[in-house]
C-alpha positions as CSV (number, residue, x, y, z in Angstrom):
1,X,-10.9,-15.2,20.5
2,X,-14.6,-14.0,19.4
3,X,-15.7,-15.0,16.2
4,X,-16.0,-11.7,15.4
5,X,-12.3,-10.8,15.9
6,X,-11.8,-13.4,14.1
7,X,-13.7,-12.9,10.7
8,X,-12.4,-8.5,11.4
9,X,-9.1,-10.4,11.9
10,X,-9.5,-12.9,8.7
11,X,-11.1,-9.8,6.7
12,X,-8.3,-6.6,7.3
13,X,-5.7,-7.5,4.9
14,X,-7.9,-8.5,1.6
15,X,-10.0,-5.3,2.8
16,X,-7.5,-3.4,3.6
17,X,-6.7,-3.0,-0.2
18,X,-2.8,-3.3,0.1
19,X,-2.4,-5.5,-3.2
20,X,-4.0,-2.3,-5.2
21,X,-1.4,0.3,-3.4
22,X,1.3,-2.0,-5.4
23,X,-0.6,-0.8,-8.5
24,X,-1.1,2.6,-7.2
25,X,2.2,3.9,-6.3
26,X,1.4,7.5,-5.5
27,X,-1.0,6.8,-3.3
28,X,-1.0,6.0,0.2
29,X,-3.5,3.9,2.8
30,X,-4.7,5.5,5.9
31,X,-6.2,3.0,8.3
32,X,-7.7,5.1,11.1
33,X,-8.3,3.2,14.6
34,X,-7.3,0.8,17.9
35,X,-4.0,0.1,16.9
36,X,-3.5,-2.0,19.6
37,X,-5.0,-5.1,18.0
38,X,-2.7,-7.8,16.9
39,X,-4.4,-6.9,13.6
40,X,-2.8,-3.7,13.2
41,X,0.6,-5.5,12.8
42,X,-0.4,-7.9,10.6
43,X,-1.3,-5.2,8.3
44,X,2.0,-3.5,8.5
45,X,3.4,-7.0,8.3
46,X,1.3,-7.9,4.8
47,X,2.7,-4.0,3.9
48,X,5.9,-5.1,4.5
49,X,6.0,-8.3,2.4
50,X,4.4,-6.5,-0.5
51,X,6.5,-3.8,-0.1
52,X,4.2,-0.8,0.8
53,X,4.7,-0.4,4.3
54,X,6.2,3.3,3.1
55,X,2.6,4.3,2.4
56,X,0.7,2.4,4.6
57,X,-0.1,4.4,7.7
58,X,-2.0,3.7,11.1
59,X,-2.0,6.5,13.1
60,X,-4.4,5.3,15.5
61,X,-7.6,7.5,17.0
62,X,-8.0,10.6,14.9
63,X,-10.1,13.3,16.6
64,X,-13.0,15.1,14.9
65,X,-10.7,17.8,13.0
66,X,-8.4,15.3,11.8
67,X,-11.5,12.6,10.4
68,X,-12.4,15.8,8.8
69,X,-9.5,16.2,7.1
70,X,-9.1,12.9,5.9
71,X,-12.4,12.5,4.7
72,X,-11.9,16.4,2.9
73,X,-8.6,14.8,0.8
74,X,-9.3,11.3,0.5
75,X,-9.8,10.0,-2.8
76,X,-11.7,6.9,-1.5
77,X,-13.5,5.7,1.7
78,X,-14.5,2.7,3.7
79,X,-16.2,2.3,6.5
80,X,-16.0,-1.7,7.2
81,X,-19.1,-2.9,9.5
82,X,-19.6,-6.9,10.7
């Protein structure tokens, strides 16, 4: 494995915020992208064990329409770069 994998690996599920969705429980956690990575499980995993997997969804690629929509009626962004 790359060392980059492995610090974007190392970095998803403190970043991903999911410990703050426990605190936050009408919101939900959109986590646009390559679901394909082993990453993508261990966040639903993490969501699972804190019990927020209900609001935590990955629904992979998102065309141009659909970013703009997220980005329209999100109440927060991040755009993680290594």
């Amino acid at each position: 494995m790359k060392r980059e994998q492995q610090a974007v690996q190392a970095a998803v599920p403190e970043a991903a915020g999911m410990p703050l969705l426990q605190d936050l429980p009408r919101h939900k956690l959109v986590i646009a992208g390559d679901k394909s990575h082993t990453y993508a499980q261990e966040i639903m995993d993490l969501a699972g064990k804190l019990g927020v997997a209900d609001r935590v969804i990955l629904p992979g690629p998102v065309m141009e329409t659909e970013k703009l929509w997220l980005f329209t009626n999100c109440q927060a962004f991040l755009f993680p770069s290594l």
